[in-house]
Every structure is written in structure tokens, then in C-alpha cells.
N, C-alpha and C positions, 0 to 999 in steps of 0.2 A: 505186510508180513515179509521176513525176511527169511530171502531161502540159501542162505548161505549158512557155513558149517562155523561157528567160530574160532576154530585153528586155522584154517587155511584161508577163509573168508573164499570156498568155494562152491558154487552150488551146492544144497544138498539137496539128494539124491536117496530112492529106497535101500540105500546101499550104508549109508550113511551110521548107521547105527552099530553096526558091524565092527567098526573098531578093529580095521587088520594092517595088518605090518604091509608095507610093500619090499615084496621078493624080488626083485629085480633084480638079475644076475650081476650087474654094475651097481657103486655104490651111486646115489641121487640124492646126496645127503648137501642140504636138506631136500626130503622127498617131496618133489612137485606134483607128482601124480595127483590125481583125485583119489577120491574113496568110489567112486564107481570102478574106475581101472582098475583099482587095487582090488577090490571083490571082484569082478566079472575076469584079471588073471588068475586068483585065487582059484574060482567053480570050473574055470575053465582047464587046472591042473590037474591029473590025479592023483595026485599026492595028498592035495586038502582035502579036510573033512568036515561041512562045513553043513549047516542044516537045508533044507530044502528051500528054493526059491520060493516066497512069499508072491501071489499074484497081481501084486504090484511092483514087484522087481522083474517078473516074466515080462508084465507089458511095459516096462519101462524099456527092457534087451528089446523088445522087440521094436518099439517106436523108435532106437537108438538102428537098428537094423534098417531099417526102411526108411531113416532118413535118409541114408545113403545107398540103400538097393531097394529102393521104391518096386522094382520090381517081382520083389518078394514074394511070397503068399505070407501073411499074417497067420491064418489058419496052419499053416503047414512049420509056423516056424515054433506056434504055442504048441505041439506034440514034441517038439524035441524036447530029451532030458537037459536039466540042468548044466551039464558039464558042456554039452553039443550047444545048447543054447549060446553059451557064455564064448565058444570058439565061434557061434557066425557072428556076433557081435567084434571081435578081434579081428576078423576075416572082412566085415563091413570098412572097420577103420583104414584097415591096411589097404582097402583099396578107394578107400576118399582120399587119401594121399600121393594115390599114385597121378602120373600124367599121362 
């Protein structure tokens, strides 16, 4: 089974279906982002309006979460709302990057 998306031949993801533009304040043309990034800055804006997180994109943010802050609570991270969810996801990355 193949889990990649065929535009970008990038994993796909429960995000995947979604179909959104990546807003990126710089152009990335062509856009390398994923469609997980491109959704989880989307829920993570207040700007978008965007339907609720399906519970298979919660546990997706979440297991993307605790790859990299294993320290986490799971429990505590599926009560945040969507918008809060999608920023510790963002917050996660930013600090697997760091040294």
C-alpha cells in the first residue's frame, strides 16, 4: 500500500485530504511543505476556518508531539482545542531542531 500523496510523492497523512494552500509568509514556490504542515499552520492560525479535527488527525498531532516531547502527557495533550493542539505540534518541531 502506498502511503504517499501523488503530487508531491509525500507521505500521506490524515491531513492529506484537505487540499490547502500553503501560507507561508515567504514564497516556497514550488511548495515543499507537506500537507500535514500546511494543515497543522492552517488550525494552528486564527485566521482559518477550518472544520474540526477528525480523531485520527488529534492522534496523529499527538503521536507527532511525543515523538519529540516524549515527555508529554498524551491524556492532557487530547483535551486541548484544535487551534492549541496544532501550536504544540509547531512548538514540538521547533524544538527537535534546536541544539
Amino acid at each position: 500500500m502506498c502511503l504517499c500523496n501523488s503530487a508531491g510523492m509525500m507521505p500521506s497523512t490524515p491531513f492529506s485530504h484537505l487540499n490547502l494552500s500553503c501560507h507561508a509568509s515567504k514564497c516556497c514556490a514550488p511548495c515543499d511543505c507537506s500537507d500535514a504542515e500546511i494543515a497543522i499552520r492552517h488550525y494552528a492560525s486564527p485566521r482559518q476556518k477550518l472544520p474540526a479535527m477528525s480523531p485520527k488527525q488529534r492522534n496523529w498531532c499527538v503521536a507527532e508531539i511525543l515523538r519529540f516531547q516524549p515527555e508529554q502527557s498524551a491524556a492532557e495533550l487530547m483535551i486541548q482545542a484544535d487551534d492549541q493542539l496544532a501550536r504544540s505540534v509547531i512548538k514540538a518541531w521547533n524544538r527537535s531542531v534546536r541544539f
